[in-house]
DOGUKE-240563 format. One record per residue (C-alpha): x, y, z; residue in three letters. Coordinates in steps of 0.25 Angstrom, whole numbers, padded with zeros to 4 digits, always signed. Layout:
BEGIN
east/north/up/aa
X/Y/Z/Ala
...
This chain:
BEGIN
east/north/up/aa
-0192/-0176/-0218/Unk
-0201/-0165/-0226/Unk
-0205/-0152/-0227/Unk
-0217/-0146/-0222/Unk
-0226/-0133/-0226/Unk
-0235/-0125/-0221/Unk
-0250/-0133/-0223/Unk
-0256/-0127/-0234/Unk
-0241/-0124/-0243/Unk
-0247/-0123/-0258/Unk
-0246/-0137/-0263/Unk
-0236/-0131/-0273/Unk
-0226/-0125/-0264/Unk
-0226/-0139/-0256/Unk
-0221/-0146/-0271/Unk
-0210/-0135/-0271/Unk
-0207/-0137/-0258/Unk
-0206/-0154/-0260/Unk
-0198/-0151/-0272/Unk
-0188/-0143/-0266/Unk
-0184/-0152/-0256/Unk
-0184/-0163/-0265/Unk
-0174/-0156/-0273/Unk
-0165/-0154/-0261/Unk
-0166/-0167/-0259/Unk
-0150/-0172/-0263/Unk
-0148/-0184/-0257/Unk
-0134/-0179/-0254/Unk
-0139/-0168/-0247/Unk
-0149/-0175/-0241/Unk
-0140/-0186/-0235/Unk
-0132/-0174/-0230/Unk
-0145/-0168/-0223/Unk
-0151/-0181/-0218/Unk
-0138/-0186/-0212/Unk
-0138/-0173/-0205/Unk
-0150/-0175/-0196/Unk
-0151/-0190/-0195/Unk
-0161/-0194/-0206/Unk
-0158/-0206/-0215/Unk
-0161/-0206/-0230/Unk
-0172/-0217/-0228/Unk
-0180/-0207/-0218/Unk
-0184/-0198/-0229/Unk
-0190/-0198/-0242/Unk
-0195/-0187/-0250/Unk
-0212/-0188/-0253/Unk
-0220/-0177/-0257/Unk
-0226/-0170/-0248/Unk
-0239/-0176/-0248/Unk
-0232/-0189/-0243/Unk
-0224/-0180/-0234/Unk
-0237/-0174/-0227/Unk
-0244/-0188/-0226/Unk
-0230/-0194/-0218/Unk
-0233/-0181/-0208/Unk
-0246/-0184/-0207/Unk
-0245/-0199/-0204/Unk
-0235/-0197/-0193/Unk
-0242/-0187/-0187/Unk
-0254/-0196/-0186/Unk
-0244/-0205/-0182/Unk
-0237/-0198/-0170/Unk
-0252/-0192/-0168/Unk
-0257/-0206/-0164/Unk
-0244/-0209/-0155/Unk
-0246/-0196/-0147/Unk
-0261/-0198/-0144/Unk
-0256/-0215/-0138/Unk
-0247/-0207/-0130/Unk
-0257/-0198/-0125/Unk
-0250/-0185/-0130/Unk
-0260/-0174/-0135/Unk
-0257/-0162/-0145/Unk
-0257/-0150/-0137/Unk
């Protein structure tokens, strides 16, 4: 799970951002939340959002290659 900003968000609004959700980051209230839609504990971590923006990246690559061995083209 992460947040995502428009592409060229000033570097220092993006720490905000990070910092924020971080700091809601209870692990009671997270429990609550994460139980509500299905997500275990061990599916998420919290990473900066350089490491966050890398994970997209890779699984887009990723599912990027599946779709072309299937033969599926981006409109």
């Amino acid at each position: 799970m992460g947040l995502f900003a428009p592409r060229k968000t000033p570097p220092e609004v993006v720490a905000r951002l990070n910092a924020a959700a971080r700091a809601v980051a209870d692990p009671a209230y997270r429990q609550k939340v994460l139980q509500g839609v299905g997500v275990s504990e061990d599916e998420i971590s919290a990473v900066s959002p350089e490491r966050f923006a890398a994970f997209i990246r890779e699984d887009h690559d990723a599912y990027r290659e599946v779709a072309a061995a299937a033969g599926i083209v981006p409109r």
